[in-house]
VEXDREN-2710 file (C-alpha; in Angstrom, 1 decimal):
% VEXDREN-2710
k/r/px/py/pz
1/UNK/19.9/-77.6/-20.1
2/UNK/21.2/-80.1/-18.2
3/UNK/22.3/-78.9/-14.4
4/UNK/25.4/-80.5/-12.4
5/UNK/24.6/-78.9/-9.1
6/UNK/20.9/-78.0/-6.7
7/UNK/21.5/-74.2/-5.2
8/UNK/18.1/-74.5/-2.9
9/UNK/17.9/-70.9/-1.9
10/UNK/19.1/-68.0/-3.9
11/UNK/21.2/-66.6/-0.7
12/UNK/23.2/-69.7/-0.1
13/UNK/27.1/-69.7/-0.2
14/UNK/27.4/-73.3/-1.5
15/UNK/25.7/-75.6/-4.1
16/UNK/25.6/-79.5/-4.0
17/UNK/26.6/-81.5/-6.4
18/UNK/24.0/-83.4/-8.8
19/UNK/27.0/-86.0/-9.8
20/UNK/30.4/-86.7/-9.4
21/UNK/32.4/-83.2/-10.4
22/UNK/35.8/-83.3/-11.9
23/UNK/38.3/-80.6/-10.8
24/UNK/38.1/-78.0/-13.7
25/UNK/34.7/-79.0/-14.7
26/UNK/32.0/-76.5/-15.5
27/UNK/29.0/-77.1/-12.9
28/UNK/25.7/-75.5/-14.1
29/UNK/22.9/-74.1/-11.2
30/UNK/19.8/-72.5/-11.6
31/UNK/19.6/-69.2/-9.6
32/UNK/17.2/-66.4/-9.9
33/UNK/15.3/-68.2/-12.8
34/UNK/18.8/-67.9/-14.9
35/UNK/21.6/-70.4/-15.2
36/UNK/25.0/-69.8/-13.3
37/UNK/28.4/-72.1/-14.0
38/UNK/31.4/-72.5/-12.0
39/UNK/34.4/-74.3/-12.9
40/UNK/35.3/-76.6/-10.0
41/UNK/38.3/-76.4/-8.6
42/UNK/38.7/-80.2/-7.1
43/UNK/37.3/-83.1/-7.6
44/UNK/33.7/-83.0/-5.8
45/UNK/31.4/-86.2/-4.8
46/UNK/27.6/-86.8/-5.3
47/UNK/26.0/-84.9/-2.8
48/UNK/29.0/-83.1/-1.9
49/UNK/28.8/-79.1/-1.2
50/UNK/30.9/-76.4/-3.3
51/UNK/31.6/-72.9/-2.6
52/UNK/29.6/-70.5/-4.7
53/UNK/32.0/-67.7/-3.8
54/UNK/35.3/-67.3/-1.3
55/UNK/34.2/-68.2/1.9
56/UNK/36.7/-66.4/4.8
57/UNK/37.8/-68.7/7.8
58/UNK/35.3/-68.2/10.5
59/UNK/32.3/-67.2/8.1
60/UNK/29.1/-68.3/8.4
61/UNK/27.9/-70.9/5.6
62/UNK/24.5/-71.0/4.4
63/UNK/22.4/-74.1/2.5
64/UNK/18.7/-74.1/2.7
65/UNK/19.1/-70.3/3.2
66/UNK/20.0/-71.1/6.6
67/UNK/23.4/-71.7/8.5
68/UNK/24.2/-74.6/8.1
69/UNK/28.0/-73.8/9.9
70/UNK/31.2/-72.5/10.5
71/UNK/34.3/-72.5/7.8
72/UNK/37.2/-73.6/9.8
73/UNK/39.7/-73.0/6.9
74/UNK/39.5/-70.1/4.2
75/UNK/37.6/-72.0/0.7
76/UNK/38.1/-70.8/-2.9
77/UNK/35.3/-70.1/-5.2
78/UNK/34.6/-73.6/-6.5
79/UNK/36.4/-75.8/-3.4
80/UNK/34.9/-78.8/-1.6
81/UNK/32.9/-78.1/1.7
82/UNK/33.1/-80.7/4.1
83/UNK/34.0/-81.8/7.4
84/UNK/37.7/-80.1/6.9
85/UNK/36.9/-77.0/6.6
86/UNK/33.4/-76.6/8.2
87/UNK/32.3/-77.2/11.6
88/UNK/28.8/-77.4/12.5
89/UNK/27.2/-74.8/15.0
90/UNK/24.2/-76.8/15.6
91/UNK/23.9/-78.4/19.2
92/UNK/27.2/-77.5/20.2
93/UNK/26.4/-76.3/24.2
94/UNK/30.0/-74.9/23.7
95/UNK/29.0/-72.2/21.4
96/UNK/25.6/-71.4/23.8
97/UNK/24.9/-68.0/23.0
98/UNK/27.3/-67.3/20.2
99/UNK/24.3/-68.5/17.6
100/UNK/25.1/-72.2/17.6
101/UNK/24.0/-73.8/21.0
102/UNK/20.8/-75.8/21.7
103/UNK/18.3/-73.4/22.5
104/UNK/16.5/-73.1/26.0
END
C-alpha cells in the first residue's frame, strides 16, 4: 500500500508529508505495524508536518518521539504545522528552565 506520510515514532503528535497533500485528501501512515489515514484538512507541502490529533495552544509537539516544540495557536486533527503555529523550545535562553533552554 502505497503511504503519503513518515510517522517516525509511534508517540508523535504529527506526521510529515511523503508528497504534496491536497486539502481533503486521505494521507496513509504506518503506525503500530497497521495502516492509519487522515483526511487533510489543507493543502500540506513535501516535507511538511500534519497534526495526527488536535493539538491545544501551548501543548507540547512531538516528532522523532521527542519535543520538537511549542503550538502557539490551537491545530485541528489534519492542519499544517509550521512556523505559524509552533515555536521551537530548543536553544531559546528565554525559556531556561521551563524545558526549552540550552542546557548548562
Amino acid at each position: 500500500m502505497k503511504r503519503d506520510a513518515l510517522l517516525t515514532n509511534e508517540i508523535d503528535s504529527v506526521a510529515t508529508a511523503l508528497a504534496d497533500l491536497a486539502r481533503g485528501q486521505e494521507a496513509a501512515f504506518e503506525r503500530g505495524g497497521g495502516v492509519e489515514r487522515i483526511v487533510v484538512g489543507e493543502d500540506i507541502p513535501f516535507g511538511h508536518k500534519f497534526a495526527l490529533a488536535d493539538i491545544a495552544e501551548g501543548a507540547t509537539v512531538l516528532k522523532y518521539g521527542e519535543a520538537i516544540g511549542r503550538a502557539t495557536a490551537f491545530i485541528g486533527r489534519g492542519m499544517h504545522v509550521h512556523v505559524h503555529n509552533l515555536e521551537s523550545m530548543r536553544g531559546r535562553g528565554d525559556l531556561a528552565g521551563q524545558g526549552g533552554g540550552a542546557k548548562k
